[in-house]
C-alpha positions as CSV (number, residue, x, y, z in Angstrom):
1,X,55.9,-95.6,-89.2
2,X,52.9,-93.8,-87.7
3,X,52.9,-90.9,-85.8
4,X,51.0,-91.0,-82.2
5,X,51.1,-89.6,-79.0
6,X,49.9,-92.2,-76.2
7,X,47.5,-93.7,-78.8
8,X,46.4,-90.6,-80.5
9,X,47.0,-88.7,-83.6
10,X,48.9,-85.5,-83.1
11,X,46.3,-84.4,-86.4
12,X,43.3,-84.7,-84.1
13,X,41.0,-87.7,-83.6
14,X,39.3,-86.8,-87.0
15,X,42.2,-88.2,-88.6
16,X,41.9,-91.7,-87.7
17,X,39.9,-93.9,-89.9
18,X,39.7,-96.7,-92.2
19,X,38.9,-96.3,-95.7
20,X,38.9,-98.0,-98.9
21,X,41.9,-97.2,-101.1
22,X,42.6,-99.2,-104.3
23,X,40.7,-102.2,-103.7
24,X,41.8,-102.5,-99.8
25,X,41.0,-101.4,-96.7
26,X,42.9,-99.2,-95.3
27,X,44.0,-98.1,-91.9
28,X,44.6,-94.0,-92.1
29,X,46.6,-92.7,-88.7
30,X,47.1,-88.9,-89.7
31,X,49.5,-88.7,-92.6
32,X,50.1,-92.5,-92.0
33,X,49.1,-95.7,-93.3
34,X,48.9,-97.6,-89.5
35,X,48.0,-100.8,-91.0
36,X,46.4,-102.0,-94.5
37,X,44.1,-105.3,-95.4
38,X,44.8,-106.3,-98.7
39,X,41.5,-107.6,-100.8
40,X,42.3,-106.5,-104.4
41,X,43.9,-110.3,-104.5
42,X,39.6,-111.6,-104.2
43,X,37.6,-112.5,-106.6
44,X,33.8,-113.3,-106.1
45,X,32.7,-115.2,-109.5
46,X,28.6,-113.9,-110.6
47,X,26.5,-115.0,-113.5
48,X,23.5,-112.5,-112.5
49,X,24.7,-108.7,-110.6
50,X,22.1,-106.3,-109.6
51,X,22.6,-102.7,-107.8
52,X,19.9,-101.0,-105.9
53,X,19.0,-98.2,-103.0
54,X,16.9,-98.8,-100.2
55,X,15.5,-96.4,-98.0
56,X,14.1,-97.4,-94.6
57,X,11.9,-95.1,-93.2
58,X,12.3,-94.0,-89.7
59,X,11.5,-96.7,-87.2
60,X,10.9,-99.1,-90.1
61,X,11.4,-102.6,-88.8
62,X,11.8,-105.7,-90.8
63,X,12.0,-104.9,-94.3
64,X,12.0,-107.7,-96.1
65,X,15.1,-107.1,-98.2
66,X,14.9,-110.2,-100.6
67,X,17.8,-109.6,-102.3
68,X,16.6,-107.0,-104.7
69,X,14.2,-109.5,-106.3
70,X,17.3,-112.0,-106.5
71,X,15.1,-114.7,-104.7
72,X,16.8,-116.8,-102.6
73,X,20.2,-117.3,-104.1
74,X,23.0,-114.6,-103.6
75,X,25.7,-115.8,-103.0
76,X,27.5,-111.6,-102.8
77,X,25.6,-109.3,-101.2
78,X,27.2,-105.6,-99.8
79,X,25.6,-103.1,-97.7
80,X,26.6,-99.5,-97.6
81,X,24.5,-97.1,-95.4
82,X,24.3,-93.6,-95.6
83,X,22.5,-91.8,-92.8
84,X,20.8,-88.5,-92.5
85,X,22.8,-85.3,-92.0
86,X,20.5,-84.4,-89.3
87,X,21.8,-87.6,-87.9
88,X,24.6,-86.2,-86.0
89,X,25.2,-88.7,-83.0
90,X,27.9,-91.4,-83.7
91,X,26.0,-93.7,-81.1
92,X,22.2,-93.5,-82.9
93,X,23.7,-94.5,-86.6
94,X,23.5,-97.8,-87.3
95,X,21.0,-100.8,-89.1
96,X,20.1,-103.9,-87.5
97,X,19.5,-106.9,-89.2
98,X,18.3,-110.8,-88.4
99,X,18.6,-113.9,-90.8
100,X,14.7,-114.7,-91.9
101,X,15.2,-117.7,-89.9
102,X,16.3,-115.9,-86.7
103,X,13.8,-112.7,-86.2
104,X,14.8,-113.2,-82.0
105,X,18.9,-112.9,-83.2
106,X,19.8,-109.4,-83.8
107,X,22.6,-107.8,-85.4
108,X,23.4,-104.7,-86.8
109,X,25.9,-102.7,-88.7
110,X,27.2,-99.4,-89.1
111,X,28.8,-97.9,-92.6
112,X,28.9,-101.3,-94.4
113,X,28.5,-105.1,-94.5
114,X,29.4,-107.5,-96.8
115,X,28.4,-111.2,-97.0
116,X,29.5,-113.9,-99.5
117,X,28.6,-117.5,-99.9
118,X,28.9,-120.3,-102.5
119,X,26.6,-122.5,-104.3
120,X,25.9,-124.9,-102.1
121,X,26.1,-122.1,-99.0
122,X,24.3,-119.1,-100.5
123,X,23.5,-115.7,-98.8
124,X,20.5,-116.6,-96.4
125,X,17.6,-113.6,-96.7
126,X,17.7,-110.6,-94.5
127,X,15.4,-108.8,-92.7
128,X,16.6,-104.9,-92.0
129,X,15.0,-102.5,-89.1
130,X,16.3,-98.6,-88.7
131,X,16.3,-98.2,-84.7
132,X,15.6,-94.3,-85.6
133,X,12.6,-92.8,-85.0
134,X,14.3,-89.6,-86.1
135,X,16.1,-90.2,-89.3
136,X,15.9,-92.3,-92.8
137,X,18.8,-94.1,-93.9
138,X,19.6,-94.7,-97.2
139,X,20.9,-97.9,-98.1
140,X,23.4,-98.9,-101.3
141,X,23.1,-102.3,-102.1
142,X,24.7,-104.4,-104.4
143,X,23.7,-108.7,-105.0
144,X,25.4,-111.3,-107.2
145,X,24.8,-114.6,-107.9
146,X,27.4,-117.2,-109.1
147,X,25.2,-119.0,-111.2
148,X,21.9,-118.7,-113.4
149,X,19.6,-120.1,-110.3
150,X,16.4,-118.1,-110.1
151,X,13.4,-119.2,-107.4
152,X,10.7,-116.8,-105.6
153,X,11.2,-116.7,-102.0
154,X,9.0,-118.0,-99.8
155,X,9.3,-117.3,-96.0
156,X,7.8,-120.1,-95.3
157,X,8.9,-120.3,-91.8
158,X,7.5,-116.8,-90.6
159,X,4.5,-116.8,-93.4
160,X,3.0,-120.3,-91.8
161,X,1.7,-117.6,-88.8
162,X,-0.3,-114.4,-89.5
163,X,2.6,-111.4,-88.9
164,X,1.9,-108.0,-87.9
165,X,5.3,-105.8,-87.4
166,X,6.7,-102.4,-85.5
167,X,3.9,-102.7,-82.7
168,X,3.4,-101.0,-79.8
169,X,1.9,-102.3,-76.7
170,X,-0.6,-99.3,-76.9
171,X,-1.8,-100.6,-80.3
172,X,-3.8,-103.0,-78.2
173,X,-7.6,-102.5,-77.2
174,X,-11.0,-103.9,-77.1
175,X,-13.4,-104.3,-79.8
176,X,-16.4,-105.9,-77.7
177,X,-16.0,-105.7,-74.1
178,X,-16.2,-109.0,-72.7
179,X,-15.6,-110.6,-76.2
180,X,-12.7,-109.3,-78.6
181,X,-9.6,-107.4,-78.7
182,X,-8.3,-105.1,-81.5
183,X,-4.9,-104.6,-82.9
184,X,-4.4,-101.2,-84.6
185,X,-2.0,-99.7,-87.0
186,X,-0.4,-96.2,-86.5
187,X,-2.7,-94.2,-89.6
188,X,-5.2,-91.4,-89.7
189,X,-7.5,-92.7,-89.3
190,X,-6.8,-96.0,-87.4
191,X,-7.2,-98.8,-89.2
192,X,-7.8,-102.5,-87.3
193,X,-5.1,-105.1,-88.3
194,X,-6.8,-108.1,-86.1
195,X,-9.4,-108.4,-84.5
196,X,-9.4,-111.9,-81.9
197,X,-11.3,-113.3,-79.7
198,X,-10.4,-113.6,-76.4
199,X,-12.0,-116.9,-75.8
200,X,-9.8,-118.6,-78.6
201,X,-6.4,-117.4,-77.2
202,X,-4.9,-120.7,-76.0
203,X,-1.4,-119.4,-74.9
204,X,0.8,-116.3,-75.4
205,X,4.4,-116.8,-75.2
206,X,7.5,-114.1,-75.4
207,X,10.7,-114.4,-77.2
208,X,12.7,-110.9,-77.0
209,X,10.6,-108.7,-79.0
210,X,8.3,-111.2,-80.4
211,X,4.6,-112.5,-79.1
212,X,3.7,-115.9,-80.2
213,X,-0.1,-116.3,-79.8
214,X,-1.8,-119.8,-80.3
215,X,-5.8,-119.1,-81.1
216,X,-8.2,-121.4,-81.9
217,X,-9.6,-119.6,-84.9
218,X,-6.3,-118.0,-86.3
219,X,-4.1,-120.5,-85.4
220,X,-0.8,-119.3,-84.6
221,X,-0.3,-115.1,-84.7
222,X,2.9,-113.7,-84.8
223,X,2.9,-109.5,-83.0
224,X,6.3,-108.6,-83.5
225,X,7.1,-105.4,-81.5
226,X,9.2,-102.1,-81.9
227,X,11.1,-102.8,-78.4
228,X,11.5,-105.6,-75.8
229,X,9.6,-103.4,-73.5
230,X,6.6,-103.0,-75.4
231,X,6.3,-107.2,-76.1
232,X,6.4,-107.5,-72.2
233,X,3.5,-105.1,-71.6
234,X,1.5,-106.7,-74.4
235,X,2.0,-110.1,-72.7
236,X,1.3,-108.6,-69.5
237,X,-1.9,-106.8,-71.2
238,X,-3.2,-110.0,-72.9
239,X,-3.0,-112.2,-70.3
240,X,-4.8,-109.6,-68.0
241,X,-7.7,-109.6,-70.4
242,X,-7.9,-113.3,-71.1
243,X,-8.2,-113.7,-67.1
244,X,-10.2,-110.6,-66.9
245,X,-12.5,-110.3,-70.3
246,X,-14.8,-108.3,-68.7
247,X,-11.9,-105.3,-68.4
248,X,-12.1,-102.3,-71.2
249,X,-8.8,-101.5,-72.1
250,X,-9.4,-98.0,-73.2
251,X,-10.8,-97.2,-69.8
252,X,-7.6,-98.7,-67.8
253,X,-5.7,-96.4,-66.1
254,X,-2.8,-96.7,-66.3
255,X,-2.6,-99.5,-69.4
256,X,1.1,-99.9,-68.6
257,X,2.0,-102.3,-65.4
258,X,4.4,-100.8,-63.4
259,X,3.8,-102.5,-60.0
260,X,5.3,-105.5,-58.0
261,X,4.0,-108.6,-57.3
262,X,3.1,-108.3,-53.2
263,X,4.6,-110.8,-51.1
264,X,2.4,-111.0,-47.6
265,X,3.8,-113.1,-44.7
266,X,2.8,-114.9,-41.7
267,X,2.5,-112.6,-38.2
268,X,4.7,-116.0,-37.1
269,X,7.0,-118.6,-38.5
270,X,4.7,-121.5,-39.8
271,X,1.7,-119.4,-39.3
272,X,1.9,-120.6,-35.5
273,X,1.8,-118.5,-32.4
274,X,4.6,-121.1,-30.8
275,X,6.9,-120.0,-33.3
276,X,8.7,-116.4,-33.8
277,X,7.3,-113.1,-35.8
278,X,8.1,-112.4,-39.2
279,X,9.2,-108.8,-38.2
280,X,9.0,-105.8,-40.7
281,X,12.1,-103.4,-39.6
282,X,12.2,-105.2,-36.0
283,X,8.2,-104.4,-35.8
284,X,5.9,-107.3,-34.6
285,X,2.3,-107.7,-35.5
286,X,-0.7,-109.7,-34.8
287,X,-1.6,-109.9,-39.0
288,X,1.3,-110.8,-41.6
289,X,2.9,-107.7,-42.9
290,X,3.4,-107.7,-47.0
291,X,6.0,-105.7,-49.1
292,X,4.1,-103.1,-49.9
293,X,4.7,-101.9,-46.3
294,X,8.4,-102.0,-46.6
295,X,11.5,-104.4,-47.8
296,X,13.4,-105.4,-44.9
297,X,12.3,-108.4,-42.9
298,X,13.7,-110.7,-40.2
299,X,12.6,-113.9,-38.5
300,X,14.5,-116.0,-35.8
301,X,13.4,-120.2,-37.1
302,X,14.5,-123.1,-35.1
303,X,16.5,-125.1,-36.9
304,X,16.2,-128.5,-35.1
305,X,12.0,-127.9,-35.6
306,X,12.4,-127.4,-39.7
307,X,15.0,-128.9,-40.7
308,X,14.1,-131.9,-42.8
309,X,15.4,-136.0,-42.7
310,X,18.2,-134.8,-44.7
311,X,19.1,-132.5,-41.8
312,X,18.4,-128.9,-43.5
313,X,16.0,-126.8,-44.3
314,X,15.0,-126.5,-47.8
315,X,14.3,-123.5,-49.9
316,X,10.7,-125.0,-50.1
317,X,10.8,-125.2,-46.5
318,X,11.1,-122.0,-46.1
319,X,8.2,-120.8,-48.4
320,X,5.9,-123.0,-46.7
321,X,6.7,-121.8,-43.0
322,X,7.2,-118.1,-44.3
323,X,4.8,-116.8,-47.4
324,X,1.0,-116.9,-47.3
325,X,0.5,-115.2,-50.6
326,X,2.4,-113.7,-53.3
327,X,-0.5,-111.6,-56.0
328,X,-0.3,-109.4,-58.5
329,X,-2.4,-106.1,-59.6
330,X,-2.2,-107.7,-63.5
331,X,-1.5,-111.5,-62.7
332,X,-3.5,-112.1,-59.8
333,X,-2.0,-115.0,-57.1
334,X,1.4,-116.7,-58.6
335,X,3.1,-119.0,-57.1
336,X,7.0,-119.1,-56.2
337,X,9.6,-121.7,-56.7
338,X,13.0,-122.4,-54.6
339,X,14.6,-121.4,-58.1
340,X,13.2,-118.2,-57.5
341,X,14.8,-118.4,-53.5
342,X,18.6,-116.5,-52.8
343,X,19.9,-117.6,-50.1
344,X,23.5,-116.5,-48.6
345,X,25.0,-117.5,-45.3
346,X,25.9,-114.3,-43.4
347,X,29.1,-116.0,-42.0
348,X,30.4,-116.7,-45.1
349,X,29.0,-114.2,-48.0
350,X,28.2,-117.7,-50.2
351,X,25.4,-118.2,-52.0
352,X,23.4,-121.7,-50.5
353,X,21.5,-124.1,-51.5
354,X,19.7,-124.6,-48.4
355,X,20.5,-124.2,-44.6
356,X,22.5,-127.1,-43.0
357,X,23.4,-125.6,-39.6
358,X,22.6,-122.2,-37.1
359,X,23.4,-119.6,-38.1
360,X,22.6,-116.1,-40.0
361,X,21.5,-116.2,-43.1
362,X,19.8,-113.5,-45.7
363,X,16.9,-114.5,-48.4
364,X,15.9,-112.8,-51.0
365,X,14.2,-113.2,-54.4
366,X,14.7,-113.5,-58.0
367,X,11.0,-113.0,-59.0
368,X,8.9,-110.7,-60.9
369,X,5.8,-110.5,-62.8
370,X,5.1,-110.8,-65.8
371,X,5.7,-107.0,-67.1
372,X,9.1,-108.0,-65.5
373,X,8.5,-105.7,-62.2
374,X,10.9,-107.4,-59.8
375,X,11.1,-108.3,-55.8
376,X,15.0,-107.0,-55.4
377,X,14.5,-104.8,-53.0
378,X,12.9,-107.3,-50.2
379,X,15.3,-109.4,-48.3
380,X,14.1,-111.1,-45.3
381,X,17.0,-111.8,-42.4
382,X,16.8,-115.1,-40.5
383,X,18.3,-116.2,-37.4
384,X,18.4,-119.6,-37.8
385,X,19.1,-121.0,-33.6
């Protein structure tokens, strides 16, 4: 029976933990055993064992761990990490890992993982990052195999594109103005890891962390980044230059884009003098106001003049009879979609698809650019009569 007051310990919070104890894991609750998990009962069959320790660095990302030379066939593999003593906050201690075939699925772990397969289901190969930019961690590692199979593994999936890891968006400059970028790494002195030109980038796309960049000359190059953040700066960065080449990075100020896409509307509804103003804060004006002048904007539209055949007005309606222009420091002029288009009915609080009847009504946007700078501060009122 454990001893507890309102869920904890009368020893102190220090005194519940799990540990391992005689081949199981068990649950310590002061002087207490609160619960135990028995696995001195399992028995993991191996022909070939090794036992290793890996350090990761701080900040190192993707360490190829490869099963301590193992190849591609563990079918046992246990993790034990053993962090820094400077380390001291709970929060920062941890390891994150992806299967080789998943560098977009992150997980992680904390004191330990184990994973165990079979010989038709073996141990797929890990790649291991240390989110610290403080602190090694130390890393205990133990593989078996249940057989005698032994093959060289070959990433074949993230090899078949050039890879460069733990990037930051500032790693990024120009070689030739006009012609090339440069990729750095983080030595002294800096050393180029890439150089492209700008001409042969074809298309630059994101997942999470990761910049997948189609060139002509290199085919496809992989930038793998140290955070989410940095990957959409890059993109933002690249694509500025392959619509700008003329631009010298190293003379941008700032390099990071910060700013939101501008939204500028009519002076009236449909661009027509017949029709309302598109008000800023009640204000009316001869020249469309933008957002850059403030976020809150009303209109009063006649519903019987825009609604469509179907008898409402659309979300594409109401871009047509209410944005000019929507342009961006870094992207230039984007266009918008009715995807990108809130609207809710003041009457009722819902979210709607479009406007079937008079009414109030607020709009506002799910957009952004590409550095991810959003419009949620703009809403625009309408009184639909």
């Amino acid at each position: 029976m454990s001893i507890g007051c309102g869920g904890t310990s009368l020893f102190g919070p220090g005194s519940q933990y799990i540990k391992v104890n005689s081949g199981d894991f068990i649950a310590v609750n002061g002087s207490n055993t609160a619960e135990k998990l028995i696995l001195s009962d399992l028995r993991m069959p191996f022909k070939q064992i090794l036992k290793g320790r890996v350090m990761l660095k701080a900040g190192q990302a993707n360490y190829l761990l490869n099963h301590l030379g193992l190849g591609d066939n563990a079918t046992f593999l246990c993790i034990k990490a053993k962090y820094d003593a400077k380390s001291v906050i709970e929060a920062d201690n941890y390891v994150q890992w992806c299967y080789y075939d998943a560098l977009t699925s992150l997980n992680s772990f904390a004191q330990m993982m184990v994973l165990t397969g079979n010989s038709t289901n073996r141990v797929k190969q890990l790649y291991l990052t240390n989110p610290s930019t403080k602190y090694p961690v130390y890393l205990d590692v133990m593989v078996g195999v249940i057989d005698d199979t032994y093959s060289f593994f070959n990433d074949s999936i993230n090899q078949t594109a050039t890879t460069f890891t733990d990037l930051e968006y500032t790693d990024i400059h120009s070689h030739v103005v006009g012609e090339s970028i440069v990729i750095n790494d983080k030595s002294t002195p800096v050393r180029p890891l890439i150089y492209m030109m700008i001409f042969n980038i074809n298309s630059i796309e994101r997942d999470g962390k990761i910049l997948t960049i189609d060139d002509s000359a290199l085919n496809t190059v992989l930038l793998s980044f140290k955070t989410e953040s940095d990957a959409v700066q890059a993109q933002s960065l690249l694509n500025y230059v392959i619509e700008n080449p003329d631009i010298d990075i190293d003379n941008m100020s700032p390099v990071i884009d910060s700013e939101d896409p501008v939204i500028t509307f009519y002076p009236y509804v449909n661009n027509s003098s017949s029709n309302g103003y598109i008000m800023l804060n009640g204000a009316t004006g001869s020249t469309g106001f933008n957002t850059t002048q403030g976020f809150t904007f009303s209109a009063d539209i006649s519903f019987s003049t825009f609604a469509t055949h179907s008898g409402v007005i659309t979300k594409q309606s109401l871009i047509d009879i209410l944005i000019s222009e929507i342009e961006d420091n870094r992207d230039g002029v984007m266009s918008i979609l009715p995807a990108n288009i809130v609207l809710i009915s003041g009457s009722s609080s819902l979210v709607q698809t479009n406007i079937a009847s008079t009414g109030t009504y607020s709009m506002s946007f799910e957009y952004s650019d590409i550095a991810l700078n959003y419009l949620d501060k703009v809403v625009l009122n309408l009184n639909i009569v």
